[in-house]
ZAMARGU-4260 file (C-alpha; in steps of 0.2 Angstrom, whole numbers, plus 5000, padded with zeros to 4 digits):
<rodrens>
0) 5101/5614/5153 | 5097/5599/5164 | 5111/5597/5177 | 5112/5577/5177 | 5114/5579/5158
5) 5127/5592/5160 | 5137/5579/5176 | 5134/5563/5164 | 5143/5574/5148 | 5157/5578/5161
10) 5158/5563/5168 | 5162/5554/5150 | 5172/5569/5143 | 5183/5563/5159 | 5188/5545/5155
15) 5198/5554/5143 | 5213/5562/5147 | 5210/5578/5139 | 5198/5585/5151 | 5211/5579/5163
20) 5224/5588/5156 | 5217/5604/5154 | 5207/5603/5172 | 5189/5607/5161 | 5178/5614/5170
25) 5160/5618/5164 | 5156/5635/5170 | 5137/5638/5163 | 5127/5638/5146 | 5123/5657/5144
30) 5116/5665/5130 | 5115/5650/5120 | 5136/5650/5124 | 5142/5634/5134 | 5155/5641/5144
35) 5171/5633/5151 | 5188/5636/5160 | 5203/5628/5155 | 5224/5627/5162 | 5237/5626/5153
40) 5250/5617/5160 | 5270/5620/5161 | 5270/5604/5149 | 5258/5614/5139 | 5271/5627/5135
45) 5283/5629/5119 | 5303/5636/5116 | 5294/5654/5119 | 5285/5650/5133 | 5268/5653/5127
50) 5255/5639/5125 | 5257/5626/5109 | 5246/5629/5095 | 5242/5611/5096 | 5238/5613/5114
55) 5226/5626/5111 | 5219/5617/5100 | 5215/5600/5108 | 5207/5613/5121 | 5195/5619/5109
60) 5190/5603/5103 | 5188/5596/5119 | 5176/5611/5125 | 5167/5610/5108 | 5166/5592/5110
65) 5159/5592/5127 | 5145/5605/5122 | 5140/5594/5109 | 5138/5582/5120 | 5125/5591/5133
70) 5117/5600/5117 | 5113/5581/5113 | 5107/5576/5130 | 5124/5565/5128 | 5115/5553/5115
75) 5126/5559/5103 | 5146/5563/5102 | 5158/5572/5089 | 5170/5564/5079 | 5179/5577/5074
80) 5180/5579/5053 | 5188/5598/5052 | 5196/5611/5065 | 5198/5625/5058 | 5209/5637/5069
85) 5215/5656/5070 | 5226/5661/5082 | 5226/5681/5087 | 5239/5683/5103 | 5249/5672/5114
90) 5242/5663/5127 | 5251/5661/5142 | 5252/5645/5156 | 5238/5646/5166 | 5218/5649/5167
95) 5209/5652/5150 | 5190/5653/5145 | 5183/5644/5131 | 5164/5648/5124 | 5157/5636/5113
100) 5139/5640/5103 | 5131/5626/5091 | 5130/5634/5072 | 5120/5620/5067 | 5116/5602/5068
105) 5110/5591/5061 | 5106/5569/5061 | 5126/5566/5054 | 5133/5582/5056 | 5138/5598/5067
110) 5145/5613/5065 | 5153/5623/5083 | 5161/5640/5083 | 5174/5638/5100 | 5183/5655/5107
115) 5198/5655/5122 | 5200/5671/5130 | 5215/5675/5139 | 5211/5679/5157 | 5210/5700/5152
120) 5196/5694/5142 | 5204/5696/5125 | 5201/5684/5111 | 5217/5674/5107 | 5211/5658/5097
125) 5194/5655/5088 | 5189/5638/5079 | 5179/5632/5069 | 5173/5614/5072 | 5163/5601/5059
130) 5162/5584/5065 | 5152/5567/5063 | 5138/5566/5076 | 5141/5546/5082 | 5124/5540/5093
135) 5130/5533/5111 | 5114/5519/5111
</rodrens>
């Protein structure tokens, strides 16, 4: 993976204020997996005090999104047409990792599974993303 392409992905995923929110960090693209590092926030947290499935999964998504984007070279970006989410344990406030691998793509569409582990490295959300690819020409 180029490392300009990789900054210019960044860069763009951060005028958004997703990225921001979760403190995305791209790790590395190993074994065909983009790798990130995400934090939940206190504002992040529900009645229970575990992170919001919702919050998990706009952190999925944005991950996803982002690897879609330095897959593409940043020519192209996802718009989102399906998550599909299971969630297997809580996840509590604080530093998650999220892998990201590109099932398939295609000229209109893309298909990305997306995994957060807790910071034990156990599994505790998988998604499976379909989007719209949308050219940034």
């Amino acid at each position: 993976m180029n490392k300009n392409v990789i900054d210019k992905s960044i860069k763009r995923s951060q005028l958004g204020e997703v990225s921001n929110f979760f403190n995305t960090k791209f790790l590395n693209y190993k074994n065909k997996s983009f790798n990130f590092e995400v934090t939940f926030p206190k504002k992040s947290l529900n009645p229970f005090q575990t992170v919001q499935g919702g919050m998990i999964a706009s952190a999925l998504d944005e991950a996803t999104a982002i690897s879609v984007s330095i897959f593409t070279e940043d020519k192209k970006l996802p718009n989102s047409s399906d998550l599909h989410i299971s969630f297997h344990r809580p996840v509590k406030m604080g530093k998650a990792n999220v892998s990201a691998k590109i099932i398939k793509i295609g000229k209109r569409m893309v298909s990305i599974e997306g995994k957060l582990y807790n910071p034990n490295g156990e599994i505790a959300a998988s998604v499976l993303h379909s989007a719209i690819l949308v050219d940034m020409n």
